[in-house]
C-alpha positions in Angstrom: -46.4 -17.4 64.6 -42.6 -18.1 65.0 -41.6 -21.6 65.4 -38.5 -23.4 66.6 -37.4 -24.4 62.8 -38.1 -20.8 62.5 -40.5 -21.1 59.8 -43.1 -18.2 60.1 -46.9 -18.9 59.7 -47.8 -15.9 59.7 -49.0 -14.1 63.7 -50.3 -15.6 66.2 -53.9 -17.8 65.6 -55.9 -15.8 68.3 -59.2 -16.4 66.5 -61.3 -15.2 69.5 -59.3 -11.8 69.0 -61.5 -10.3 66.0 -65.0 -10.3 67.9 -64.9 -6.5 69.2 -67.0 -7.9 72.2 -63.8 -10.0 73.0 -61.5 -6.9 72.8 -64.0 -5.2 75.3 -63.4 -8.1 77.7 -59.7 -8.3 77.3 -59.1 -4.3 78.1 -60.9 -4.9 81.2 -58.9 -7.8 82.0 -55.8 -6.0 80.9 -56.8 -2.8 83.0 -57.7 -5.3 86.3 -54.7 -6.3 86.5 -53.0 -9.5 88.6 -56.0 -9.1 91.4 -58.4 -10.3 88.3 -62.3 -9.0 87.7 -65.1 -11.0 87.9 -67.4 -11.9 85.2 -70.3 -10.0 86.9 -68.3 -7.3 87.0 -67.1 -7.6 83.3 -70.7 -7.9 82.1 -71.8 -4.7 84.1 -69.4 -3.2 82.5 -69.3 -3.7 78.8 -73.6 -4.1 79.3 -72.9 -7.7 77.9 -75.1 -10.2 78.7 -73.9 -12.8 81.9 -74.2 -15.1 79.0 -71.9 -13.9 76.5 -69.8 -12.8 78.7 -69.1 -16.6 80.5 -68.6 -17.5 76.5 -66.3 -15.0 75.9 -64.3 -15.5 78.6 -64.5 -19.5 78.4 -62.9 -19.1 74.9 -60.4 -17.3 76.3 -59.2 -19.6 78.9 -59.3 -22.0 76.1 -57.0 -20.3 74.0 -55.0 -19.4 77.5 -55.4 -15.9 77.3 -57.0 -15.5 80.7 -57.3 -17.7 83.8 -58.7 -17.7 87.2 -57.3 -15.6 89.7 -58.6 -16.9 92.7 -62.2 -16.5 94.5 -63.8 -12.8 95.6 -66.6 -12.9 98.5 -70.0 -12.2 97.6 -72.9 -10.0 98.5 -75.2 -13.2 98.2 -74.7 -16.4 96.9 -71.4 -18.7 96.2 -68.3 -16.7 96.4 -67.5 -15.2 92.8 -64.9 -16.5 90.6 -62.2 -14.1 89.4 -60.0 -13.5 86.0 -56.8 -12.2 84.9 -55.0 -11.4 81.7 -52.3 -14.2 81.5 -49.6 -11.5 79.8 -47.2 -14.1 78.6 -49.5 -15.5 76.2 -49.2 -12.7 73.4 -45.9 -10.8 72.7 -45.2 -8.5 70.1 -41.8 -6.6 69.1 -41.1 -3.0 69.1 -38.8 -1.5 66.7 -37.7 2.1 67.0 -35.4 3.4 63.9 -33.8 6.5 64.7 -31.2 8.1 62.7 -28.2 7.0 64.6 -29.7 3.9 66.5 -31.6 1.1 66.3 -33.8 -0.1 69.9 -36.0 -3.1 70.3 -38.2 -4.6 72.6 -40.0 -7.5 73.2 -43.7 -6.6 75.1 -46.2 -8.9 76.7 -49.9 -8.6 76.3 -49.6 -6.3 79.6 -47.2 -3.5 77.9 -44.7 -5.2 80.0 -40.6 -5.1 78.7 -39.0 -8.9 78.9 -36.2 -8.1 76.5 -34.7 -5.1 74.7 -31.5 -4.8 72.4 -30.0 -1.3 70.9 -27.3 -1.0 68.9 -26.0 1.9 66.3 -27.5 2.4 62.8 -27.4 4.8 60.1 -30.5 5.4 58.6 -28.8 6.6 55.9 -27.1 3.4 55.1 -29.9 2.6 52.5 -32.9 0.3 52.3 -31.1 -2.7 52.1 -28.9 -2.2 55.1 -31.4 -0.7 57.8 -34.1 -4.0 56.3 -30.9 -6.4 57.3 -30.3 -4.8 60.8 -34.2 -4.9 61.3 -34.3 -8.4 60.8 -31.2 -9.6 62.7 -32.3 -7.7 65.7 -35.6 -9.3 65.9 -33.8 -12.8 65.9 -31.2 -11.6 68.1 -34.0 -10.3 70.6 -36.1 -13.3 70.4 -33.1 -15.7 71.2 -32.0 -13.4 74.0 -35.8 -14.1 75.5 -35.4 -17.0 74.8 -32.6 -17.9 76.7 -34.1 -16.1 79.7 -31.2 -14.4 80.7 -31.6 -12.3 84.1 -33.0 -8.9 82.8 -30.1 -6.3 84.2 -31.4 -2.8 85.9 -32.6 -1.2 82.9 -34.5 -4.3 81.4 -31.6 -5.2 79.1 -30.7 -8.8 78.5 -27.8 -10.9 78.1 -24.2 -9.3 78.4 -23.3 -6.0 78.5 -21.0 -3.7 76.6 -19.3 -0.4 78.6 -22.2 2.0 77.4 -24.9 -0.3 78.9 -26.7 -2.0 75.5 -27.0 -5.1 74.9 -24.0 -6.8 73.8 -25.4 -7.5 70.5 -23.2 -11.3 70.4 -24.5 -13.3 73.4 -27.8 -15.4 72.1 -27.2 -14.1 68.4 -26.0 -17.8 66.7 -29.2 -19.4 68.0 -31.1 -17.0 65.8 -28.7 -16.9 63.2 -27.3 -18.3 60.3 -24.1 -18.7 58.9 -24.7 -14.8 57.2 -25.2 -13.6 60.3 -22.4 -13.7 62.4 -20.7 -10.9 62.1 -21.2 -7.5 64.6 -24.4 -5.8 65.0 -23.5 -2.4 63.8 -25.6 -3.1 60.4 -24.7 -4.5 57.2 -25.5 -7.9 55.7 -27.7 -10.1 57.5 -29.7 -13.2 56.5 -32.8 -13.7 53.8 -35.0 -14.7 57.0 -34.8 -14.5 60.5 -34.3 -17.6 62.4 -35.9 -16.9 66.2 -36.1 -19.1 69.2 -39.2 -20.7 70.5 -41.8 -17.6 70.8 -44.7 -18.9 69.7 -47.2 -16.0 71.1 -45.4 -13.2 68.6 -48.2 -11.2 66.9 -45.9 -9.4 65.0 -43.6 -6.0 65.0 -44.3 -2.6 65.1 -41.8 -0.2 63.8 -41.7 3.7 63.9 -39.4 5.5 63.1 -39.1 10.0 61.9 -41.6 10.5 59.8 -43.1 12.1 57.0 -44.8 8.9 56.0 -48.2 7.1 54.7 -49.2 4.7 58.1 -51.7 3.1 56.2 -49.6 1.5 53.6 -46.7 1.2 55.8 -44.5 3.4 52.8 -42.3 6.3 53.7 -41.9 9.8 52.7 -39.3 12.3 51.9 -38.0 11.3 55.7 -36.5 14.5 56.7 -32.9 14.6 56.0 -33.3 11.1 54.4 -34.9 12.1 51.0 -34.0 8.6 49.3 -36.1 7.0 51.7 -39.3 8.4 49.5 -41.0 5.7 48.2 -39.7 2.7 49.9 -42.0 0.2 51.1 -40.9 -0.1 54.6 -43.3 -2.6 56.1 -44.2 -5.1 52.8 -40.4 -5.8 52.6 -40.1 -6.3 56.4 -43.3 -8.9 56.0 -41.7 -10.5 53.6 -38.3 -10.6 55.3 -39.5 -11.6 58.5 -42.8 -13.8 57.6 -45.2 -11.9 60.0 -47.4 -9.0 60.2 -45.6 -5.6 60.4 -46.8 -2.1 61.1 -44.9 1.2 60.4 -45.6 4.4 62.2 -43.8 7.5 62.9 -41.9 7.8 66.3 -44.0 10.2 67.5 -47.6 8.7 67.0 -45.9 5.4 68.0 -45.6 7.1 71.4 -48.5 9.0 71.9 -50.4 5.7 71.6 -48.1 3.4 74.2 -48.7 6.7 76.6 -52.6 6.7 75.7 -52.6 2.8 76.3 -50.6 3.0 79.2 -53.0 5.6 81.2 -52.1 8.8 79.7 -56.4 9.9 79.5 -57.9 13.5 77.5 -55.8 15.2 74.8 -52.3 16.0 75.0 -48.9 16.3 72.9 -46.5 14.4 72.8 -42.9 16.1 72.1 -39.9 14.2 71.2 -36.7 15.5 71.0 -34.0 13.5 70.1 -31.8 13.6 66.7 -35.2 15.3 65.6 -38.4 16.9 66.6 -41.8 15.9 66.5 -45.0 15.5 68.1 -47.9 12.6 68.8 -51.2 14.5 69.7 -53.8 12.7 70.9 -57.2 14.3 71.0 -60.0 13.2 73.3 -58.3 9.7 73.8 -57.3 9.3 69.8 -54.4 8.9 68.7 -54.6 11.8 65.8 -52.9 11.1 62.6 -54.5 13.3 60.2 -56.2 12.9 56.8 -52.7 11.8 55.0 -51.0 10.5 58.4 -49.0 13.5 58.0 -49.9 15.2 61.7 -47.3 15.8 64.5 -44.4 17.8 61.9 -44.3 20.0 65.4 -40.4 20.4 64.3 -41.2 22.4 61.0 -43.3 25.0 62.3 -41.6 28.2 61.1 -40.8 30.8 64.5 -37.9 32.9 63.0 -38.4 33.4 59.1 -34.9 34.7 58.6 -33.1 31.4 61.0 -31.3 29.1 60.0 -31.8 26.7 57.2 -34.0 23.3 58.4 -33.2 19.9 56.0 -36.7 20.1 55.8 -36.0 23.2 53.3 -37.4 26.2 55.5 -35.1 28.5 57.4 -36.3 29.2 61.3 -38.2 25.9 61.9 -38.7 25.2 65.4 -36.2 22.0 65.6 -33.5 23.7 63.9 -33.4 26.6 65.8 -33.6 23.5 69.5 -31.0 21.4 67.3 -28.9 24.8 66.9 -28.7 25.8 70.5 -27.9 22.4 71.6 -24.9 22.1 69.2 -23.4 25.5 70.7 -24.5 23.9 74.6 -27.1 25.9 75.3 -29.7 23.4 76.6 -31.7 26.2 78.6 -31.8 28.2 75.1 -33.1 24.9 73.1 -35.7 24.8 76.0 -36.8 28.1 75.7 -37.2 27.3 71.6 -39.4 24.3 72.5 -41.4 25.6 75.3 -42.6 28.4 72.1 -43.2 25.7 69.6 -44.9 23.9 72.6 -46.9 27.0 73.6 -48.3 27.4 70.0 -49.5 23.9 70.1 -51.2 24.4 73.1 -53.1 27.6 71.8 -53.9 26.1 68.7 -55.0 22.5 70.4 -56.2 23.2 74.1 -54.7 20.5 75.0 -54.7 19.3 78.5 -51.3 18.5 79.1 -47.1 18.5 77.7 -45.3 15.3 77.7 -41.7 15.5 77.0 -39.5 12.7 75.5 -36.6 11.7 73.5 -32.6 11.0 74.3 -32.4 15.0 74.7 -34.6 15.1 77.2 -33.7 12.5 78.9 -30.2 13.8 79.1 -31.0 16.9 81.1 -34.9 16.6 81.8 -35.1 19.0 84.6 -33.7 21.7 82.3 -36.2 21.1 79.7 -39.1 20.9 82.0 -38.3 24.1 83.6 -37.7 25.7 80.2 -40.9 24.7 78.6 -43.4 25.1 81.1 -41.7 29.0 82.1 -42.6 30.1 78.5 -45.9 28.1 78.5 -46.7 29.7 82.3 -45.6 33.4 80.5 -47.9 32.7 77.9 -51.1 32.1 80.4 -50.1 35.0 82.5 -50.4 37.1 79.4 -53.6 35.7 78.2 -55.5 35.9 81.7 -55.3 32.6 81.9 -57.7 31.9 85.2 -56.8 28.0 85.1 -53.4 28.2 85.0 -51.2 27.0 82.4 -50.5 23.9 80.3 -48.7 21.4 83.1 -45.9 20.0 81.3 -44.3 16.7 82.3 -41.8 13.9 81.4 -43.0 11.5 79.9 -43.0 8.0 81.3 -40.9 5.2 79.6 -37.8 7.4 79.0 -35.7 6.4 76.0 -38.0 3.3 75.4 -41.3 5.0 75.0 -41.0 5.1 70.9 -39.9 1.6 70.8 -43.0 0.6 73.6 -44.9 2.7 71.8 -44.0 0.4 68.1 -45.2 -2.6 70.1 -48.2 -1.3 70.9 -49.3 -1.2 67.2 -49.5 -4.6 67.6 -51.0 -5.0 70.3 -53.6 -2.4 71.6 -55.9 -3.4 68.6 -56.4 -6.3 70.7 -58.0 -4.7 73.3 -60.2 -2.3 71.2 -57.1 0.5 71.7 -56.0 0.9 67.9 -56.2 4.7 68.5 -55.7 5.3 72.1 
């Protein structure tokens, strides 16, 4: 938990946060919303006992994690009292490191955006520089919260620079040192980070192209980035920053913000971006695979004679979608996807297409159309009597990775690890 003096003590001390009974409660309460649930209602529920359920939640209002949210008439009897989540009391970051960018949020315990910064990176830059810009920004975006600047359209805090992030300056010397006054485009930063008054941060989540080990937080051969393999991504963040850190690739990073956000069954997740890859999740779980290595969507192999991928193939699905897009033919890296995506979906039987990413975002009627023709060509061909795979945007635009980051901190607290 962050302090003023900004030394770290490690996450927040929920204690009442480890009992699995607890997270049961809190999901409900998340899930209920501001008009609150009653502790009847909770204990029918959950099949807890009245019992446990009045000490679960009075430890909770204890630790201010819930309070009452008015009175709700009852069948019989004194009118019941309600609760609600009380969001503000747990925050965690979001971190998402792309190749060319850096984005960051700050989340409350309801998923909810109170501050977000982006500014340019190159992942390429080396382990040393992308650590730094990891650990200015989270100062940076904890002063800017701090400071409780009017949130502009988009979310953004603070001023503004001409392409609409955050100006990276305003709010940046009350989380920094001396080292760390220079501009946010990367570089040297300081040994710690030095936030403002947040003391409800649980820690940060960072995802970021994978291949990589999620368990132990270390990265792969990260396509294109080969000098990555090896690195220990999240024990040097920990270190750096004092807290608890999780690493995760983009893609599952956003499969579980959409599965915690409402997304229900199995479905795939597809981001396009300056990459491509997929979050699958499967019956409500987040699916990682044996060696966390599930979702390389982008190095599926459709044209064995195409062009060479970085991964080391030729004809891979995202360099044939990254090809078509350099020559401006969006409808053409649609067509590419909506074949990757219609393999998935044969493979999988998955319910439903979620599309994401920058790309996407930047002509998403184009890719929608694109991807569900091929997928609805594909049905018609197989007799399909349901109709095909319904393919959508996904919600969050060109924050769902970095929502998604903050949610591997926080949907563990509400019995959501997976989904």
């Amino acid at each position: 938990m962050y302090r003023t003096n900004g030394a770290a003590t490690g996450g927040a001390n929920l204690p009442s946060l480890r009992s699995h009974n607890t997270a049961l409660v809190l999901d409900l309460l998340r899930t209920a919303g501001p008009d609150g649930i009653s502790r009847l209602e909770l204990a029918e529920r959950t099949g807890l006992t009245p019992q446990a359920v009045s000490k679960i939640t009075a430890r909770l209002r204890a630790e201010g994690l819930a309070a009452e949210a008015g009175r709700r008439a009852s069948t019989g009897g004194k009118p019941r009292t309600v609760l609600r989540l009380v969001p503000e009391a747990g925050h965690a970051i979001g971190v998402h490191l792309d190749r060319d960018e850096l984005r960051a949020v700050l989340v409350d315990l309801d998923g909810t955006v109170t501050a977000q910064r982006r500014i340019p990176l190159d992942l390429g830059a080396g382990s040393d520089a992308v650590v730094d810009a990891v650990v200015r920004e989270t100062g940076r975006l904890l002063a800017d919260a701090a400071e409780g600047a009017a949130p502009e359209p988009d979310g953004t805090r603070g001023p503004r620079t001409a392409d609409g992030t955050a100006d990276g300056t305003a709010g940046a010397r009350a989380a920094a040192g001396p080292e760390d006054a220079g501009p946010s485009e990367g570089g040297g930063g300081p040994q710690s980070a030095h936030p403002s008054d947040v003391r409800t941060l649980l820690g940060v989540g960072v995802a970021l192209p994978g291949p990589l080990d999620h368990d132990r937080g270390v990265l792969h051969r990260v396509t294109g980035f080969p000098e990555w393999d090896g690195f220990p991504l999240r024990d040097a963040l920990a270190r750096r920053l004092g807290m608890p850190v999780v690493v995760d690739k983009d893609t599952n990073a956003a499969a579980l913000g959409l599965a915690v956000g409402g997304e229900r069954g199995s479905f795939a997740y597809l981001h396009l971006s300056t990459g491509l890859g997929a979050g699958l999740v499967l019956g409500g779980t987040v699916h990682r695979g044996a060696r966390t290595g599930a979702g390389e969507f982008g190095h599926q192999v459709v044209q064995l004679d195409g062009p060479p991928c970085p991964c080391g193939n030729r004809g891979c699905v995202e360099a044939l979608c990254l090809a078509a897009i350099d020559h401006g033919d969006l409808p053409g890296a649609a067509r590419v996807l909506g074949v990757g995506a219609a393999n998935l979906a044969a493979l999988l039987d998955i319910d439903r297409v979620l599309l994401g990413g920058r790309t996407v975002a930047g002509a998403p009627e184009v890719f929608v159309r694109g991807v569900a023709a091929v997928l609805d060509d594909r049905a018609r061909r197989e007799g399909a009597t349901e109709g095909a795979v319904p393919v959508t945007l996904a919600p969050a635009g060109a924050r769902a990775v970095a929502e998604g980051a903050a949610q591997l901190l926080l949907a563990p607290l509400f019995g959501r690890a997976e989904g």
